[in-house]
N, C-alpha and C positions, 0 to 999 in steps of 0.2 A: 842404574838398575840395582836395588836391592836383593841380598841374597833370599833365596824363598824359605820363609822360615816353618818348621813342619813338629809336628805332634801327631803323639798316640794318643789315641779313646780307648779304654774296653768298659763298653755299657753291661752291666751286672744286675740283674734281680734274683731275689729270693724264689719267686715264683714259679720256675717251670714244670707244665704240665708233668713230664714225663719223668722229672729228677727236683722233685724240688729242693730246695737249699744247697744247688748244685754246686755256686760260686766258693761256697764253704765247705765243701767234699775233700775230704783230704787225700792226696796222694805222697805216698813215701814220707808220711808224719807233715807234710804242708797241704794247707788251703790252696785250691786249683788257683785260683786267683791270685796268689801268690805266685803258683809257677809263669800263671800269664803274664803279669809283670815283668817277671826274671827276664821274660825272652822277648819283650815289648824293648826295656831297656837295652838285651843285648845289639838289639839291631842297630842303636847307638844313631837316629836321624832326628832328636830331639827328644822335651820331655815326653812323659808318662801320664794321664788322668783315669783314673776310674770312675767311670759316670755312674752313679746308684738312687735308688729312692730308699735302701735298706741302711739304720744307724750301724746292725751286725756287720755287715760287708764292710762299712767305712771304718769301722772300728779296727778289721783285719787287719785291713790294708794300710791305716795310718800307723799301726802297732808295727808293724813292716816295713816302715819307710815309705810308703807309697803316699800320693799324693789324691784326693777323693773328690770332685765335682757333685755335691749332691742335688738329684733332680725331683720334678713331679714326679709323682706314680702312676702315673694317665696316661704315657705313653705309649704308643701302637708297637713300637720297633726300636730296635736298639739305635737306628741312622735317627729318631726323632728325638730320642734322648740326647745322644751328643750332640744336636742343635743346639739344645736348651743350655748345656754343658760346656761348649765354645763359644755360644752367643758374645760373651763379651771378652773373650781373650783374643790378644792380640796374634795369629796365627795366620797364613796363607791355605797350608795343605793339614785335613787333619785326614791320619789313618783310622780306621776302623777295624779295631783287632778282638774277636771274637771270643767275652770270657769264659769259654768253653775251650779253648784251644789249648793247653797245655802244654802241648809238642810240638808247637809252630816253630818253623824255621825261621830264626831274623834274618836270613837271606833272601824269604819269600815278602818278607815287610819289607824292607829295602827296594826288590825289583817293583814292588807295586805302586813306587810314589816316582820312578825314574819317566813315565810317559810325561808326566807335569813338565820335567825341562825341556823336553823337546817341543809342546805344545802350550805356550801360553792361555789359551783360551779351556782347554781339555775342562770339562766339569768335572768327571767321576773317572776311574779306575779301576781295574779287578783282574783276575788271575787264572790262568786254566793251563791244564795239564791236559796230555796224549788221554785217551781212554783204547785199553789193552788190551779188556776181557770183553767178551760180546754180551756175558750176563749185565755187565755193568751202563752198557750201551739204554737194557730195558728195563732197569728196576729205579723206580721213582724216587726213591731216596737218592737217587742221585743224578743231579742238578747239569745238565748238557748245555753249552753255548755253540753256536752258530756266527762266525764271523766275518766281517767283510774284506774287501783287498789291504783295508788299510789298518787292520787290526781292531775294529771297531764291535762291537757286538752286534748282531742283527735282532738276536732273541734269545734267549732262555726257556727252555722245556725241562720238564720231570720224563717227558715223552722221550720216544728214539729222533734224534735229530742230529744230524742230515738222516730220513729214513734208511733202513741199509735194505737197498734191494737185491742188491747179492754182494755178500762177502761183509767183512767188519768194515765201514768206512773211517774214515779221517775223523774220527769223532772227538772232540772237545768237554774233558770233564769243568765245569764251575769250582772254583775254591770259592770259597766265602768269606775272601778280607778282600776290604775296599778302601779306596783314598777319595778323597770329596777335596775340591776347592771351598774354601770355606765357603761363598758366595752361593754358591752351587747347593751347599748345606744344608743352610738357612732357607734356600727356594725350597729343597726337595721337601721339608718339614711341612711345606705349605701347600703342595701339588697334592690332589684328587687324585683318588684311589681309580684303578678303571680294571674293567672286567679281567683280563687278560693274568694282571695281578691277584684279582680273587680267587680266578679258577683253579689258577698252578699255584697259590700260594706263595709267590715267590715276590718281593718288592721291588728288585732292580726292575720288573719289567714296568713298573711306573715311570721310572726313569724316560726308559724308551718311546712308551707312550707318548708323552709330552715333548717327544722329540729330540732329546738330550744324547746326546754321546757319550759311550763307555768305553774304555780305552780297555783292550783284556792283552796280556803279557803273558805268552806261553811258556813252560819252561816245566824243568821237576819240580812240581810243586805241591807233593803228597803230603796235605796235614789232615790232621786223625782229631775229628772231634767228639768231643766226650757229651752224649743225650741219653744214659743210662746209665742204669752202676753197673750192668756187665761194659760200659765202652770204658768207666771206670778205672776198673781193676786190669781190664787191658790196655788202656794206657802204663797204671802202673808199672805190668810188666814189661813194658816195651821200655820206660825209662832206667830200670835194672838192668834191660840188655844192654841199655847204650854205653 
């Protein structure tokens, strides 16, 4: 039996809607993208790639040490990027670490690729935390799971789920990093989008769709991601406090 051998992704574009040239935002004099690395590397469960279709992004991150997977620019999502990006590296497990996360825990990378040794077969992985507040229960930015006896996810809503008909329930917040068997990857790259996934906007619930099992890992697991320059400049601050 070979040891499972595992890698980081963080898929990066220049692009987005709401922050564009977000991956190259600097926090406390560095490029976000940079800090993603830092704590990609610290979690210390194998290399590091940044998946990009941008020369600026790669340019950072090689000037950094970092190591750069360049892809199409066609991609739907960041899980369809790193297909294209591990297609041919020799890997078992790749994570999927979100280059917006800045403040992620390498404790929270780590616990997310530990279902893989329990489960040879497992496809995919992912992470949730307690939810506290009952505002946070009903406000759509923030991503709810539902899960079965066995840890499995049943579904994903923007919705209140489990409905609370009286009192705050046992409610499950979504984190958004994920671990893929590479095998698993490479399918999901090629799986048909289905309604469920366009309404909420959310892609894992493809996954599920097509009948596939998510492994979700409860724990503290509060990372703070950055889709503004006010989430910006408060991340900043939160990195000064620490």
């Amino acid at each position: 039996m070979h040891a499972i051998k595992t890698a980081i992704g963080i898929p990066a574009r220049m692009g987005s809607t709401r922050f564009p040239g977000k991956p190259l935002a600097k926090i406390a004099g560095k490029e976000m993208i940079v800090h993603v690395i830092e704590k990609a590397h610290a979690a210390a469960i194998g290399p590091v790639f940044v998946a990009t279709d941008d020369e600026r992004i790669a340019e950072v991150v090689t000037r950094n040490g970092g190591e750069v997977r360049m892809t199409s620019p066609d991609h739907n999502s960041g899980t369809e990027r790193l297909a294209e990006a591990f297609r041919e590296l020799d890997f078992d497990i790749i994570v999927n670490v979100q280059g917006d996360e800045p403040l992620i825990d390498p404790a929270a990378i780590r616990s997310v690729v530990k279902p893989f040794d329990e489960d040879a077969y497992l496809p995919m992985a992912t992470l949730a935390h307690p939810i506290r507040e009952s505002a946070d229960l009903h406000e759509p930015n923030v991503v709810k799971v539902v899960c079965n006896a066995k840890g499995r996810a049943l579904y994903f809503s923007r919705a209140a789920i489990p409905y609370p008909r009286s009192g705050l329930p046992k409610a499950l917040q979504h984190v958004g990093l994920y671990a893929y068997r590479k095998e698993f990857l490479l399918i999901y790259s090629s799986l048909d989008s289905c309604q469920a996934e366009q309404t909420e906007q959310l892609e894992q619930l493809r996954v599920l769709h097509h009948g596939y099992d998510i492994a979700v890992t409860v724990g503290d697991f509060h990372c703070i991601g950055v889709d503004t320059p006010e989430d910006l400049a408060r991340a900043e601050e939160m990195m000064k406090a620490a």
